[in-house]
C-alpha positions as CSV (number, residue, x, y, z in Angstrom):
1,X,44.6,54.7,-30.4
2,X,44.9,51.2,-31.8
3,X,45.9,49.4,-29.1
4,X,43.0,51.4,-26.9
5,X,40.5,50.6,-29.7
6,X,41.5,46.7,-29.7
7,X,41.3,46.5,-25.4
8,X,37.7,48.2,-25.7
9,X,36.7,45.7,-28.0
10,X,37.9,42.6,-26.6
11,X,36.0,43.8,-23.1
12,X,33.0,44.4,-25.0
13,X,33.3,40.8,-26.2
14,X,34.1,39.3,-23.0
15,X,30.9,41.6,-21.8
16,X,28.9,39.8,-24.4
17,X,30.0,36.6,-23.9
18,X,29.1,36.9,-20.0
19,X,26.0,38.9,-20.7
20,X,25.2,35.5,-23.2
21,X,25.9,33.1,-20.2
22,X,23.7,34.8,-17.8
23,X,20.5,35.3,-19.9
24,X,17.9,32.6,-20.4
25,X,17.9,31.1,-23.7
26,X,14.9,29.4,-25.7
27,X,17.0,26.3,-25.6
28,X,17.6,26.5,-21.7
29,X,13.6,27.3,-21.1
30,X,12.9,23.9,-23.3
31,X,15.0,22.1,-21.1
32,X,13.3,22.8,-17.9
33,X,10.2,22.6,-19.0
34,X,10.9,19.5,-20.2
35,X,12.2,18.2,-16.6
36,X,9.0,20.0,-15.2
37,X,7.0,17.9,-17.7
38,X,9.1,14.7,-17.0
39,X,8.4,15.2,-13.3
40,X,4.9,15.8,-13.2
41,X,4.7,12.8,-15.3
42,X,4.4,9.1,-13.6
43,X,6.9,6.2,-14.5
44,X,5.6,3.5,-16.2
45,X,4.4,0.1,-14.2
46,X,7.8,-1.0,-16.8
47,X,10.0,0.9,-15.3
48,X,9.2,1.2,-12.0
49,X,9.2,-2.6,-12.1
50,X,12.9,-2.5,-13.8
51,X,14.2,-0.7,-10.7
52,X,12.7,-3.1,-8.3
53,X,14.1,-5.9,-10.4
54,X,17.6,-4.4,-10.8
55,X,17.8,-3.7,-6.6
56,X,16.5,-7.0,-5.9
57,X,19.1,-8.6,-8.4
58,X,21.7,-6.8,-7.0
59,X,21.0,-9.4,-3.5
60,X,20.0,-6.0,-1.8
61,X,16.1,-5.3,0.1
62,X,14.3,-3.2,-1.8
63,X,13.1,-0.6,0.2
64,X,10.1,2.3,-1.2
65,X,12.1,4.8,1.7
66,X,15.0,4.9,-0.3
67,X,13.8,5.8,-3.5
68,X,13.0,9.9,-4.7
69,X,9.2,11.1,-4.2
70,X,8.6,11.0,-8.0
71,X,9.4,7.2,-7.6
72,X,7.2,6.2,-4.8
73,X,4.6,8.6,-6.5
74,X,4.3,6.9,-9.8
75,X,4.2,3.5,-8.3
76,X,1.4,5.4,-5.7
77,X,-0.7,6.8,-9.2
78,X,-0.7,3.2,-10.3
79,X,-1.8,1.9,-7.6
80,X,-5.1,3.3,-6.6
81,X,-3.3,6.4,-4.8
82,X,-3.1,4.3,-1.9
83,X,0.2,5.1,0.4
84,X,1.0,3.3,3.6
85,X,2.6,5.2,6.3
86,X,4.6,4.0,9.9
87,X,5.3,7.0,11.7
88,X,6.9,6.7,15.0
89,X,9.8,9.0,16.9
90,X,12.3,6.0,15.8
91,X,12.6,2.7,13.7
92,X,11.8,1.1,17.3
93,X,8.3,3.1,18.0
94,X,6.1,0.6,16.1
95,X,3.4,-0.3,18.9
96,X,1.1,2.0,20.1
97,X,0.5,0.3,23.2
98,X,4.5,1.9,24.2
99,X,4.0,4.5,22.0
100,X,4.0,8.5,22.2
101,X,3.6,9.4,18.2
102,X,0.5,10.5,19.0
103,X,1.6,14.1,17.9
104,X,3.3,13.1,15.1
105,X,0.8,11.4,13.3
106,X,-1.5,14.2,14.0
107,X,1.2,16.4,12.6
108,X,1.3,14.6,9.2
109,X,-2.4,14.1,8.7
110,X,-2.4,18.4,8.8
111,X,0.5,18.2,6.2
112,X,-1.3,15.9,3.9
113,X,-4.4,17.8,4.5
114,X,-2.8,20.9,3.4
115,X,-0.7,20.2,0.6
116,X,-2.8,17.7,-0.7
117,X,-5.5,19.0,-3.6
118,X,-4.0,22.6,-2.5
119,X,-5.1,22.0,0.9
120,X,-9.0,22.0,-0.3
121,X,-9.5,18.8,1.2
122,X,-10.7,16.9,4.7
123,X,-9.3,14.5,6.3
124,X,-11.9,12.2,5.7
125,X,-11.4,12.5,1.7
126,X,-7.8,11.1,2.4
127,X,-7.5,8.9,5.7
128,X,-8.4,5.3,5.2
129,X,-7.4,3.5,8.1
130,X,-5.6,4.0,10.9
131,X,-4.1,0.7,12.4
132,X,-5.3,0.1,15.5
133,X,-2.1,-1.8,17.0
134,X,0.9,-0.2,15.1
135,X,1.5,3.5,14.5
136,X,0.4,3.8,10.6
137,X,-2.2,4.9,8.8
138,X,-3.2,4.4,4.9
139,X,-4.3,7.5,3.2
140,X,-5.2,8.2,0.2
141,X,-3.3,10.7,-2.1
142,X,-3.1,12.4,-5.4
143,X,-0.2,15.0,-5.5
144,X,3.4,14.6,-6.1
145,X,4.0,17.4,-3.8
146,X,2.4,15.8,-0.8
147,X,5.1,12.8,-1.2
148,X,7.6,15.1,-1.5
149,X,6.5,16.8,1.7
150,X,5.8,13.6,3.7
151,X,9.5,12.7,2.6
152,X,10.8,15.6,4.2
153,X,9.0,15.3,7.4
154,X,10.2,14.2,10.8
155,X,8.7,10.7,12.3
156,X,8.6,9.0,9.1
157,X,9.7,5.1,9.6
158,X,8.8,4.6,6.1
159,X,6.5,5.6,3.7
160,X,5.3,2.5,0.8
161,X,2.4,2.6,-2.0
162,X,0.8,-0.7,-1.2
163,X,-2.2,-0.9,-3.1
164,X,0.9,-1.0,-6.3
165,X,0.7,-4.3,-7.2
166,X,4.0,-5.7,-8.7
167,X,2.9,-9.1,-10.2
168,X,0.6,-7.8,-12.3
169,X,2.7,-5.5,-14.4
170,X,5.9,-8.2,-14.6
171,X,5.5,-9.9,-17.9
172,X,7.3,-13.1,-17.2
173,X,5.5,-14.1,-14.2
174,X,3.1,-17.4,-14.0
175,X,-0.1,-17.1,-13.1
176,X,-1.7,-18.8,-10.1
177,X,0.9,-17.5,-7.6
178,X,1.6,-21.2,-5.9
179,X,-2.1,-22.0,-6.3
180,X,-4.0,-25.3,-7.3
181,X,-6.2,-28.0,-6.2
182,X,-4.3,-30.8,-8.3
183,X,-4.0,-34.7,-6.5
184,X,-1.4,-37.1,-7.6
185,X,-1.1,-41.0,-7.6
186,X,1.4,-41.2,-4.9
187,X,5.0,-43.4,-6.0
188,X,4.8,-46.7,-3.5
189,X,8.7,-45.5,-3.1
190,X,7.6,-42.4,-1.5
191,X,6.2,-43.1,1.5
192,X,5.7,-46.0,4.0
193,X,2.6,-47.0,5.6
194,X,2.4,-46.8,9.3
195,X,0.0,-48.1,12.1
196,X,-3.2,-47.3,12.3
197,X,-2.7,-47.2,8.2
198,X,-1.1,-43.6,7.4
199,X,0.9,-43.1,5.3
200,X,4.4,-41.1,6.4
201,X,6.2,-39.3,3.2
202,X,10.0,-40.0,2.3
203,X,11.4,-37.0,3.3
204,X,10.2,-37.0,6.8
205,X,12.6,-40.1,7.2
206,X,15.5,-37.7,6.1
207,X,14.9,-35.9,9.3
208,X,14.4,-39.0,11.8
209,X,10.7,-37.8,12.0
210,X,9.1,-40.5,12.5
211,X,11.6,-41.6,15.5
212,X,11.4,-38.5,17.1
213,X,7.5,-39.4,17.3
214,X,8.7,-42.2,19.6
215,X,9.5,-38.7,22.2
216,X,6.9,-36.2,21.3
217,X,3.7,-35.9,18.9
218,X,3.3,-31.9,19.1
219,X,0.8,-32.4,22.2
220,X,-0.1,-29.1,23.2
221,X,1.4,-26.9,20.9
222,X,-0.2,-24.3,19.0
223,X,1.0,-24.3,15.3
224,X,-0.7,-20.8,13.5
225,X,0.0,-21.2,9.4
226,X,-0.8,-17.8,7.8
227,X,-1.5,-18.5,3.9
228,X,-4.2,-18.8,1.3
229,X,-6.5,-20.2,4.3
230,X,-8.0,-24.1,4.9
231,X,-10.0,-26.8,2.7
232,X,-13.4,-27.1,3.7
233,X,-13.4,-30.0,1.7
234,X,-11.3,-32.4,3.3
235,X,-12.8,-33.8,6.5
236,X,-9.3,-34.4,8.1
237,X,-8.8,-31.0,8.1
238,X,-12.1,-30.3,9.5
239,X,-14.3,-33.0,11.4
240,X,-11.8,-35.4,11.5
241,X,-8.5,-33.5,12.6
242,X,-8.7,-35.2,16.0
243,X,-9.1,-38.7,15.1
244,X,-7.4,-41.3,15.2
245,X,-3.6,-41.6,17.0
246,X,-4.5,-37.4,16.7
247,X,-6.1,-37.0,19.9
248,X,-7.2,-34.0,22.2
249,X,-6.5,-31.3,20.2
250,X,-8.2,-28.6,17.9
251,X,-8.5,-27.0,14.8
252,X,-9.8,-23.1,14.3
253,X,-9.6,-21.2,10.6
254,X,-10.0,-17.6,10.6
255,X,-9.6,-15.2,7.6
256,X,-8.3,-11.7,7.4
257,X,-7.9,-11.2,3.8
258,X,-10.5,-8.9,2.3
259,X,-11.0,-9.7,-1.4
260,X,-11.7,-6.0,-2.6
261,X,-10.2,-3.5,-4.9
262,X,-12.0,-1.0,-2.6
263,X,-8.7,0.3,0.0
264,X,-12.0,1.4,2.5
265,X,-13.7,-2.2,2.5
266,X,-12.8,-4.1,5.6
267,X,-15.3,-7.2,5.3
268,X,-13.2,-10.6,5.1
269,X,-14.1,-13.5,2.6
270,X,-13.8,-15.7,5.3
271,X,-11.3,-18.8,6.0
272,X,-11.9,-20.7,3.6
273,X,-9.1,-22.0,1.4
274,X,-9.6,-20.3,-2.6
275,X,-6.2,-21.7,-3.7
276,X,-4.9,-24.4,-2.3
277,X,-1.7,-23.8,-0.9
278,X,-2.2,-23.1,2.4
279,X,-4.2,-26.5,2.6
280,X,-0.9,-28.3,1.7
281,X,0.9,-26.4,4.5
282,X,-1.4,-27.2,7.5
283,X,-1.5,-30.5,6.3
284,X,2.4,-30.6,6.4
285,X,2.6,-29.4,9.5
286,X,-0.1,-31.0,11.7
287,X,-2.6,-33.4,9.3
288,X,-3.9,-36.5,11.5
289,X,-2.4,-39.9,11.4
290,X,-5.3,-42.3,10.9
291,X,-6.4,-44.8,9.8
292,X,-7.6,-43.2,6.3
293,X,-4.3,-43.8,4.1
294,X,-3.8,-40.5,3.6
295,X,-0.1,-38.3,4.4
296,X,0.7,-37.9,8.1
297,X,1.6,-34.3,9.1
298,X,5.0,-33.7,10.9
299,X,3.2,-32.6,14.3
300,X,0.0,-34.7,14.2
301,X,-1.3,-34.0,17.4
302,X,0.1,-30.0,17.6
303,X,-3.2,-27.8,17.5
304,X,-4.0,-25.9,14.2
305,X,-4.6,-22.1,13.8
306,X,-5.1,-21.5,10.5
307,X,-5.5,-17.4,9.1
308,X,-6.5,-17.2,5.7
309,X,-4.3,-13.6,5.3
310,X,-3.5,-13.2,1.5
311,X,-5.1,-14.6,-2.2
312,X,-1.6,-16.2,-2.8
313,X,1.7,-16.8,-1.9
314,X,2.9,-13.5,-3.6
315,X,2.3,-10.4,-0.6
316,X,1.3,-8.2,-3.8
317,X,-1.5,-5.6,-2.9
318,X,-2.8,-3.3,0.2
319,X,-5.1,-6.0,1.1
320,X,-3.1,-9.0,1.1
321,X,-0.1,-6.9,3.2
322,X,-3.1,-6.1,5.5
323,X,-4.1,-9.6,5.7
324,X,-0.6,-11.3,6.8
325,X,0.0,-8.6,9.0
326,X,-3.7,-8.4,10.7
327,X,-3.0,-12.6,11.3
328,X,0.2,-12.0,12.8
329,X,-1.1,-9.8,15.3
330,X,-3.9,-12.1,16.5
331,X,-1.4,-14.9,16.8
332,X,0.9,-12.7,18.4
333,X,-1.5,-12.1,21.1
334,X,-2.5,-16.0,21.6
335,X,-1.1,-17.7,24.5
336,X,-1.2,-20.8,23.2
337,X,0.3,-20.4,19.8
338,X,4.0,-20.9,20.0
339,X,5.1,-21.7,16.2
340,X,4.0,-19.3,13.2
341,X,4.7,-20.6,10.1
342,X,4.2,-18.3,6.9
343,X,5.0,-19.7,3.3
344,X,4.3,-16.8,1.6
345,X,6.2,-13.6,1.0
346,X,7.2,-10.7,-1.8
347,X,11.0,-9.6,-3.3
348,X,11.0,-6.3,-1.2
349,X,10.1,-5.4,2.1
350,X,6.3,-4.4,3.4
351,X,6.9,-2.4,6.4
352,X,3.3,-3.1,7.7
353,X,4.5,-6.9,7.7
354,X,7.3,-6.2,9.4
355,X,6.0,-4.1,12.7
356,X,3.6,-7.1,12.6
357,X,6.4,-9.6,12.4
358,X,8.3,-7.5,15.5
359,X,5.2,-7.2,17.0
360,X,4.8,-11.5,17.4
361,X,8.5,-11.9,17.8
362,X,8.4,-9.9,21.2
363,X,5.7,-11.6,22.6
364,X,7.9,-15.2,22.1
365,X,6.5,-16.7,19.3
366,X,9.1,-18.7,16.7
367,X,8.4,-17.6,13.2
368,X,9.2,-19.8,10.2
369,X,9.1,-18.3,6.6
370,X,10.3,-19.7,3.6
371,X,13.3,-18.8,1.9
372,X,12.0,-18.3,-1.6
373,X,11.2,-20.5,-4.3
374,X,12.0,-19.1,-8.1
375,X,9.6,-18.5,-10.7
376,X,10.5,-17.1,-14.5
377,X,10.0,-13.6,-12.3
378,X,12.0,-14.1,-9.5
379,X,14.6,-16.5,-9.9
380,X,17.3,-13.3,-10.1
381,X,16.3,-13.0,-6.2
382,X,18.2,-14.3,-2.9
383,X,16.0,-14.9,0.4
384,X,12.8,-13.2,0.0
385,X,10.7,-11.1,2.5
386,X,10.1,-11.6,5.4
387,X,12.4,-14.2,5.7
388,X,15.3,-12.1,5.1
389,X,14.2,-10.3,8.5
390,X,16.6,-11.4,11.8
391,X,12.9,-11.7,13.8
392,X,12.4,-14.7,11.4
393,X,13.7,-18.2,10.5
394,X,14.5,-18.7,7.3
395,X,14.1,-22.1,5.7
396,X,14.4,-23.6,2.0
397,X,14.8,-26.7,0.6
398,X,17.5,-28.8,-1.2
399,X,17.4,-32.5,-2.8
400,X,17.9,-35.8,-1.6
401,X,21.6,-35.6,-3.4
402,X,24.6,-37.0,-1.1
403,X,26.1,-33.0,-1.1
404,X,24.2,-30.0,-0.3
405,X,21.9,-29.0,-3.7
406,X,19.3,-27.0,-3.8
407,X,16.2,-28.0,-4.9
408,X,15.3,-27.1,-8.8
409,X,13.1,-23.9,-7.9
410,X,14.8,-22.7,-3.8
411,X,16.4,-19.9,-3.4
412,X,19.2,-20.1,-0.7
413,X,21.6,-17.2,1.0
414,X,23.4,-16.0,3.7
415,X,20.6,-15.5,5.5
416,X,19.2,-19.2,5.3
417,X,18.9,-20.4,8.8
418,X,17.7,-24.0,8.1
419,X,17.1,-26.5,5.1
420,X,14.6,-29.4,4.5
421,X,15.3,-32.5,2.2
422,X,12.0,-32.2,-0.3
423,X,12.7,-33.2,-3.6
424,X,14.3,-36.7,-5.3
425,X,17.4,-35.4,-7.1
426,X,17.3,-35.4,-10.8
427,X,13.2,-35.3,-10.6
428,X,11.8,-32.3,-9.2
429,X,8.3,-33.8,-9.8
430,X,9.1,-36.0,-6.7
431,X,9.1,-34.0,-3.5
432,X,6.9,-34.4,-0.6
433,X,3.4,-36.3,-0.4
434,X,0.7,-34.3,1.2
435,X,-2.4,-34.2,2.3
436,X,-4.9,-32.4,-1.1
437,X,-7.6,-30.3,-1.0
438,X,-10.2,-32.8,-1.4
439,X,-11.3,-36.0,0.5
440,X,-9.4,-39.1,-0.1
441,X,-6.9,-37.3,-2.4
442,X,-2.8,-36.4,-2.1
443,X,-0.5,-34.7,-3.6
444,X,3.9,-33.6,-4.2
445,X,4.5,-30.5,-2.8
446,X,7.9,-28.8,-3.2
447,X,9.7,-25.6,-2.8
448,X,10.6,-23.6,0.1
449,X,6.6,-23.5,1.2
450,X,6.6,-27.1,2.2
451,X,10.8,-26.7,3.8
452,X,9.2,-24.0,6.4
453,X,6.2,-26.0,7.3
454,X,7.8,-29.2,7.8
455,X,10.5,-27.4,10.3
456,X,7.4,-25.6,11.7
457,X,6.4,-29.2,12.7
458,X,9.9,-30.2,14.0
459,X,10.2,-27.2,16.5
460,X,6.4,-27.9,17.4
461,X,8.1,-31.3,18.2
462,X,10.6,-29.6,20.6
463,X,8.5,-27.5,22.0
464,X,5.8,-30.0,23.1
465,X,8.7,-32.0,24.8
466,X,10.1,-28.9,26.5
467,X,6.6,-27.1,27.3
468,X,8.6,-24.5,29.6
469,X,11.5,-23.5,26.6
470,X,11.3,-20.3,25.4
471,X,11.6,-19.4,21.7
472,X,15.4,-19.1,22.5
473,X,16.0,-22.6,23.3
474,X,13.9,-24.4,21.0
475,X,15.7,-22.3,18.3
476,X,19.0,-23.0,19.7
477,X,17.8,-27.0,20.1
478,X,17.2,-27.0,16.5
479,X,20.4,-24.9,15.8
480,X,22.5,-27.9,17.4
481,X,21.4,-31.0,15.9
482,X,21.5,-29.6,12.6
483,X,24.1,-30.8,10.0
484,X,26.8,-28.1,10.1
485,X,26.1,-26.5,13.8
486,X,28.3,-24.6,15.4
487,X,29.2,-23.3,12.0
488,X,26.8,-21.8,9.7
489,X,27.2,-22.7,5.6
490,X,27.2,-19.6,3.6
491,X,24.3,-20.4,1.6
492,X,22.4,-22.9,3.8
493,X,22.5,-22.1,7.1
494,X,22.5,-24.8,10.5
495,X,21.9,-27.3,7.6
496,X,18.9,-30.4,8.3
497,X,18.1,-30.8,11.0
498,X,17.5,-34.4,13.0
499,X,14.5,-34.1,14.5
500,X,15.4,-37.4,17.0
501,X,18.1,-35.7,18.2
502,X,16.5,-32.7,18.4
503,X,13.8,-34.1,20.7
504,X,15.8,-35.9,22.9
């Protein structure tokens, strides 16, 4: 009776102990109410910028796709709800004009529109643009649960809150972004005066520049530099661009950056340049040689298309993204722009940029970016976006030094294609004399931004002396008489490249 006594109780216990496991505790209800509470509450600008920080550290491309719906969400709620989505049947179906996502974008805007606000809103409360050359559309939204739905959806090529801007929640970064209207007393060791009195900058000499001018001037080439936009206060970048041994050829600005906090205002602030940098650029690339005694672009008699497509150099808001990718498609589509030059670019990937970037690349134009130049906020970063991407050519610079260096604030990588002596060694205050903002002024300008636009010049070079070359063999011309061709260094590409040689 015992022994029956002593089973009965121990089932009863194990009964209990089961019966205990099963039921719902208070402790148990806490916790997922807690998680419930956690997910229903947006991440920080801190922490969302942590994550971005530790990817981009890591030497991988941050990419919005791959993070969870409450991620892209938070950074969506801090960024005026405004979420960019390419759509397509593949990562190939970009364009519309060979496109058949017709369906499929009509399929998400009828998800949105009925998870969204419990489905008690119209399309026109949401949709803020649809792109009229690539399959996306921006919409506007609210509810975690419409990320998580669009993330579960077919036809998805990616899905990124652009109007979060990442700049203005990092702590360490510098203000100004690359911009500034300085002018500098030019070192009589920098640069050497040349007939009809211009004056050609040092590093230009480290390329056999000026010797390759003895083959080809850029004649005939269109060079479009998408940046901050153009002076209109210096008349050799206006008036006065063909002057001079700068004859027979043109300068047009246009501006696609819309400088609004409003994701629905599509009204332009126009060409002008309302930073700086992207004067320096043009003038690197294509400013006249005259007789002014003033810096000499690279390609002083390649025509100038200048796009004022973003605020700064940073691609950090819906607006500036819109910009650079608006500009790339108007190049794209110009037959007479061969060379795109863009010294701009972010730490992750824009996927609006990069249909755009496709988009040019297909129709044969030769796109430079830079490579990256550090800042207290991104010197943890390889090669930047978009020259990271295979469509592009990547370019930084290094110093004057008899070994490969890179220059005090370039990034370099694996996926450095070229390099551009721009800096003395030991004085990073003496890099490459440029054109300023103002008339009868110059300035040093460094970093990666001046490396692409001077080898934006070089292949403008190439291609005016082989008019019929396609984008293939002025890329491979440039390939071979650079330092290390046919090899490829490990963190700076081809190498320099000799611009005499590459011209002959």
């Amino acid at each position: 009776m015992k022994k029956i006594n002593l089973r009965v109780a121990l089932v009863i216990a194990a009964l209990s102990v089961i019966s205990c496991s099963n039921d719902p505790t208070i402790e148990n209800i806490e916790e997922q109410n807690n998680v419930e509470v956690l997910q229903k509450t947006p991440l920080t600008p801190t922490q969302i910028n942590a994550k971005i920080n530790e990817v981009a550290s890591s030497r991988e491309q941050f990419e919005w796709t791959n993070m969870d719906a409450h991620f892209i969400w938070s950074a969506t709620v801090h960024g005026d709800q405004i979420l960019t989505i390419g759509y397509g049947s593949d990562d190939n179906d970009f364009n519309k004009e060979n496109s058949n996502a017709e369906g499929i974008k009509n399929r998400l805007i009828q998800r949105i529109a009925a998870v969204e606000g419990d489905g008690q809103k119209k399309t026109s409360d949401f949709l803020i643009d649809e792109d009229d050359t690539f399959n996306i559309i921006d919409v506007k939204v609210e509810d975690l649960a419409t990320v998580r739905d669009l993330l579960s959806q077919k036809g998805i090529r990616y899905i990124e809150p652009t109007g979060y801007r990442y700049l203005d929640h990092e702590v360490t970064a510098k203000s100004g972004a690359g911009c500034g209207y300085g002018s500098a007393t030019l070192n009589s060791a920098d640069y050497t005066t040349v007939a009809p009195g211009a004056k050609v900058p040092w590093t230009f000499y480290e390329h056999n520049i000026p010797s390759a001018w003895s083959y080809s001037t850029g004649s005939g080439v269109g060079i479009g530099v998408i940046d901050t936009g153009l002076t209109p206060n210096n008349s050799l970048m206006n008036g006065s661009f063909n002057d001079g041994y700068s004859s027979g050829r043109y300068v047009q600005k246009y501006g696609t950056y819309v400088d609004s906090w409003w994701p629905w205002s599509s009204s332009t602030d126009g060409p002008n340049d309302k930073c700086g940098h992207g004067t320096s650029m043009t003038a690197v690339a294509t400013a006249p040689r005259n007789n002014n005694g003033m810096p000499v672009g690279v390609a002083y008699n390649a025509n100038l298309i200048s796009y004022r497509g973003t605020k700064n150099v940073v691609l950090d808001g819906y607006h500036e993204q819109k910009g650079v990718a608006n500009a790339l498609t108007a190049l794209g589509n110009r037959s007479d722009v061969k060379v795109i030059s863009m010294s701009i670019g972010h730490i992750f990937s824009v996927g609006r940029i990069k249909d755009a970037v496709r988009y040019a690349n297909n129709r044969g134009k030769l796109i430079f970016a830079a490579g990256g130049t550090s800042t207290t906020f991104t010197n943890f970063v390889g090669v930047i976006f978009p020259a990271s991407m295979s469509e592009t050519v990547a370019v930084t610079g290094v110093t004057d030094a008899n070994y490969y260096k890179e220059c005090d604030i370039c990034h370099k990588g694996s996926k450095i294609d070229f390099t551009v002596v721009m800096q003395r060694d030991g004085n990073g205050s003496r890099t490459t004399p440029v054109l300023s903002y103002y008339n009868n002024q110059a300035d040093y300008v460094g970093g990666s931004s001046v490396a692409t636009a001077t080898t934006a010049g070089i292949a403008a070079l190439v291609w005016s002396r082989h008019p019929s070359w396609s984008k293939t063999q002025v890329l491979n011309r440039l390939k071979q008489s650079a330092d290390f061709y046919p090899n490829k260094n490990s963190q700076y590409g081809y190498g320099n490249i000799d611009a005499l040689q590459a011209v002959q």
